[in-house]
N, C-alpha and C positions, 0 to 999 in steps of 0.2 A: 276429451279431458286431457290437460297436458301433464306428461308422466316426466317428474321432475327427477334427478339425476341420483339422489336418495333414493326415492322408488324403487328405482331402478337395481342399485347396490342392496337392498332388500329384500326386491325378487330374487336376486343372481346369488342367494346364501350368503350365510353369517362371516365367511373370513374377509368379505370386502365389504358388510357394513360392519367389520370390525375394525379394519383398517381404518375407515374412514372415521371411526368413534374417539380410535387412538391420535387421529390429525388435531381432536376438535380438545382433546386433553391436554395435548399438547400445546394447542395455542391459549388453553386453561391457562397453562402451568407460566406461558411468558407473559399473560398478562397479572399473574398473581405474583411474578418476582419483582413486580416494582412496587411492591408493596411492604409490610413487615408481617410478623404476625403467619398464623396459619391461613390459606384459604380452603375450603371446601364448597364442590361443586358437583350438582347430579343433575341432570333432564331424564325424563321419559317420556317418550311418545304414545301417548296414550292409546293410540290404533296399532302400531306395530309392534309395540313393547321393547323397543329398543332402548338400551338404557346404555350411557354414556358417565363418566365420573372422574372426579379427583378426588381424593381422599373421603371416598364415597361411606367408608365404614368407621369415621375416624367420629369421634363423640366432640359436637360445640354445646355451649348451653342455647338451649331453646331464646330463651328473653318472651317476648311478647309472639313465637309463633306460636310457645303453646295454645293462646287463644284458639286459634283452629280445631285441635285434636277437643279442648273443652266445651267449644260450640259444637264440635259432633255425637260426645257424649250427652247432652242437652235435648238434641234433636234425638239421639235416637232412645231417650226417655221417652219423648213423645209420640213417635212411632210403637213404643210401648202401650201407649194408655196411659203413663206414670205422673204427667205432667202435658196443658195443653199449652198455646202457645199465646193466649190470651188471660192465663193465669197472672195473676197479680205478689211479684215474689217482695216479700219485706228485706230492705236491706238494712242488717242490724248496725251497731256505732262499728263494731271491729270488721268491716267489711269497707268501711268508708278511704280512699286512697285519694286525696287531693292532687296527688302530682299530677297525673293525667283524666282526666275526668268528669264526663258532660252534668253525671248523675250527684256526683258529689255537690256541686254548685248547687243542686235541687233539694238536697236535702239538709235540715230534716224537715222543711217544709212536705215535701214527700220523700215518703217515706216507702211506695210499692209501688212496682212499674212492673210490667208487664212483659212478660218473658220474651216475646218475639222482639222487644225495643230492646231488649239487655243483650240479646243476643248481637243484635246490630250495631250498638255500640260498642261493643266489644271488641266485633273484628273489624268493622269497619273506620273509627275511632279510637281502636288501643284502648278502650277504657278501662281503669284499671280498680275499679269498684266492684264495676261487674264482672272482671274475672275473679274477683274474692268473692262476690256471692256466689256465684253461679258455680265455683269449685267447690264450695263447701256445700250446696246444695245437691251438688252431683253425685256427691259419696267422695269427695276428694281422691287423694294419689289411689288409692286400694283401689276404687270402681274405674277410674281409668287405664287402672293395669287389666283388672280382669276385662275392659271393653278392649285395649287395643289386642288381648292376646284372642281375644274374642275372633277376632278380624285379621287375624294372623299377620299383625304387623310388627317387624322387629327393627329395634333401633332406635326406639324413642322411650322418654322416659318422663311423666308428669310425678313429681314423688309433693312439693311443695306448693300453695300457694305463691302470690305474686309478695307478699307483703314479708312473708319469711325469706324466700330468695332474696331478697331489699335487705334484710336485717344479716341474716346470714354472709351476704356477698360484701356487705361493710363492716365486718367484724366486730357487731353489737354481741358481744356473748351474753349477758346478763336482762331479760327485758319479761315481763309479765305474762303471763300466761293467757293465749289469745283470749278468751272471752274478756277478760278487760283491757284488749286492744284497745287504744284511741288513735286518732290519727295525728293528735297535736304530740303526744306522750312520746310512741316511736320515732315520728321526726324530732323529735329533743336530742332521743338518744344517737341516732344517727348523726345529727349534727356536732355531738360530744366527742366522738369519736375521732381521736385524732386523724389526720389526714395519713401518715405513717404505716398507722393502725388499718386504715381501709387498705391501703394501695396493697398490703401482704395478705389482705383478708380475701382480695380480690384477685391475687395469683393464685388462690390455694382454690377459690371459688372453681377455676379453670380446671382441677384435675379432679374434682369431684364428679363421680358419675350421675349426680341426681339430676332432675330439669334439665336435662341434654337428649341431643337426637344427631343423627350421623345424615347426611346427606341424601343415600341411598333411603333409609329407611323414609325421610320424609316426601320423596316424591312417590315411592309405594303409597303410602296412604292417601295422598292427593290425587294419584291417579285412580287407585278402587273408589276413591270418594266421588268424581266426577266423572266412572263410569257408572255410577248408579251401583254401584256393586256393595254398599254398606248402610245406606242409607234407603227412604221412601224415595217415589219418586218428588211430591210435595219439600219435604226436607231438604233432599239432593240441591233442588233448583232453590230454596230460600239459602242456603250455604254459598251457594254461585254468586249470587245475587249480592249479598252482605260482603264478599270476597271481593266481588267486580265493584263493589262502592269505597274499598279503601281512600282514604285519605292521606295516610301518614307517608313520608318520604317517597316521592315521589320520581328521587332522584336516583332512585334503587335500580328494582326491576326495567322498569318503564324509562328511565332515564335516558338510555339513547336507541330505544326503539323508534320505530318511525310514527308519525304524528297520525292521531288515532288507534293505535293499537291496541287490540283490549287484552287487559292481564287482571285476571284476579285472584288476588293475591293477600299474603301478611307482614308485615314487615317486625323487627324486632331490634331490641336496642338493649343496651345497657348503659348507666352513665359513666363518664371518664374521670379518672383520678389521679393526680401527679402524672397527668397527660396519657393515661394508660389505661383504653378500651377493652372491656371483655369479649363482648360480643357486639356486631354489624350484620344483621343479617335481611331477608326478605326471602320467600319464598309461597309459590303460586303458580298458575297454569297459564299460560299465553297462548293468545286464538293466533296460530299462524295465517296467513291469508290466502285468498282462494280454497282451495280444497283440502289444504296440506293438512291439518286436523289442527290438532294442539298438545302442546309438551308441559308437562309438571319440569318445574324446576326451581333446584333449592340452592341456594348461594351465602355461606357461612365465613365471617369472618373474624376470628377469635386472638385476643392478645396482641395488639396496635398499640402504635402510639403515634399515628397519622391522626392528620387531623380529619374532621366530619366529610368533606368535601371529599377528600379522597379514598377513603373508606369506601364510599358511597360511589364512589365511578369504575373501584374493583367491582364492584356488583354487578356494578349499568354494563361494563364494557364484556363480563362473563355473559350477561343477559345476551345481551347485540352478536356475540360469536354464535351461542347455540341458537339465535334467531337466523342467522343469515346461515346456517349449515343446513338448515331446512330447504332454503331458496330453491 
C-alpha cells in the first residue's frame, strides 16, 4: 500500500499535520482574495479526523444545504418506526414552490408522492416543494433543533422553511398567514417589492443568525452522517446515494476536480439583487482515490457581487486545493 506524504505527517503527530493544515488555509485565503464577499471553508477527513478551516466558526445562511440536515431528520423518523419510506405524503396548496420544482409541475394532478421520491428530489434536484413539505411534516425548526442537539452537532441552525426565508430575505413584511399560503399570492408579493426594498432586506438577511451554519459545524455532521454514526445502516447508504445523484451546479464542488470523481454532495444558492448575492455555496464529501479515504467539505460564499461563473470557481478552485493536499 503506498503511504502518501499526509499519512505520514499524521503518523509523526499533530504539530506537522498542523503545519501542513495551516499551508492549505493559507492557499484558502489567496484563492478567496480574488474574490469579494466572505469565504468560508472546512474539510474533514473522515478516517483521520483531521480538520482543516477558514472561517470555520463564522455563520453563512444555509440556502438549499439545509435540505441535507432535513432529509436526515426524515430518515431518522423512519429508523424510528414514525414514518416508512413508501408512505404516501399529501402536499398541501402552501407547500407548493414553482421556482424550482419537479413536484410542483405534477400537481394538483397529484397530489401524494411518496416519501423516498421526495426525499430524492429534494437533494438531489433542490426541489423546493418538498423541502416545505417535508419540513413541516418533520416537526419543523423546533424537531430539528432538538434532532441536531440530539447528535451533538453545533453550528447549524434550521429555524425556517424555504418559502419564509424567500419572503423574509426580500423584505415582504406584511403576507398572510401560512395556511393560506399560495404560490401565485406570495410571488405577487415578492414581485411588489421594490428592488431597493429587497436589496436592504437582503443585507439584513446576512446578520441574522436563523437558517445559517458555520463551516466547521457542517462537515461535523457530514462526516458522523457518512460514518454511519447517526443514521441506520439502510438510511446512511440511501442519503449517499441521493447526495451522489445531485444535479444542480456542477460547476461547484466537482468543477475542477479530475474527470470522474465522485462527490456527493448539496449545493445552495440564493438569488441576486441590484447584482448582490447572499449566499453561493455547496457542500459534501469527496471519494479521494485509491485508498486515501474521503473528506467532508463545506465551501460558503456570503455577500458578492461577482457574477455566477465566478462565485462558482471560488468554490471549484477551494474544492481542487483540499483535493490535491490529500495526493
Amino acid at each position: 500500500m503506498k503511504v502518501t506524504r499526509r499519512q505520514c505527517l499524521w503518523a509523526l503527530g499533530g504539530s506537522f499535520a498542523s503545519a501542513a493544515g495551516r499551508d492549505l488555509a493559507k492557499e484558502w485565503q489567496r484563492i478567496a482574495a480574488d474574490t469579494d464577499g466572505t469565504v468560508g471553508a472546512a474539510i474533514l477527513h473522515l478516517g483521520s479526523g483531521q480538520l482543516v478551516s477558514l472561517h470555520g466558526s463564522t455563520r453563512f445562511p444555509l440556502a438549499s444545504v439545509c435540505k441535507v440536515p432535513i432529509a436526515m431528520n426524515m430518515l431518522a423518523l423512519v429508523d424510528e418506526g414514525k414514518l416508512a419510506l413508501n408512505h404516501e405524503i399529501e402536499v398541501l396548496p402552501r407547500d407548493i414552490f414553482s421556482g424550482v420544482s419537479d413536484i410542483a409541475k405534477r400537481w394538483p394532478a397529484q397530489r401524494h408522492f411518496p416519501l423516498r421520491e421526495m426525499i430524492e428530489l429534494m437533494v438531489a434536484r433542490s426541489d423546493n416543494t418538498a423541502v416545505e413539505t417535508l419540513f413541516r411534516i418533520g416537526g419543523e425548526g423546533a424537531a430539528i433543533a432538538a434532532r441536531l442537539r440530539k447528535w451533538m452537532i453545533e453550528g447549524l441552525r434550521i429555524d425556517r422553511g424555504e418559502r419564509q426565508c424567500g419572503l423574509d430575505r426580500n423584505g415582504v413584511e406584511h403576507y398572510p398567514p401560512p395556511a393560506e399560503w399560495t404560490d401565485a399570492t406570495l410571488n405577487a408579493l415578492i414581485a411588489k417589492t421594490p428592488p431597493a426594498n429587497r436589496y436592504e432586506a437582503t443585507r439584513h438577511f446576512l446578520i441574522d443568525p436563523r437558517d445559517t451554519g458555520t463551516p466547521d459545524g457542517t462537515v461535523q455532521l457530514l462526516a458522523k452522517a457518512f460514518r454511519g454514526e447517526l443514521l441506520s445502516k439502510s438510511s446512511t447508504s440511501l442519503l449517499i446515494e441521493v447526495m451522489k445523484a445531485t444535479t444542480t451546479f456542477p460547476t461547484r464542488l466537482k468543477g475542477l476536480l479530475p474527470s470522474g470523481s465522485v462527490v456527493a454532495h448539496k449545493t445552495g444558492s440564493t438569488e441576486t439583487v441590484n447584482g448582490f448575492t447572499a449566499a453561493t455555496n455547496d457542500s459534501g464529501v469527496i471519494y479521494l482515490p485509491g485508498d486515501r479515504g474521503q473528506i467532508a467539505i463545506s465551501v460558503y460564499l456570503k455577500a458578492s457581487t461577482r457574477d455566477a461563473a465566478s462565485r462558482d470557481r471560488v468554490i471549484a478552485r477551494i474544492s481542487r486545493a483540499a483535493f490535491d493536499f490529500y495526493l
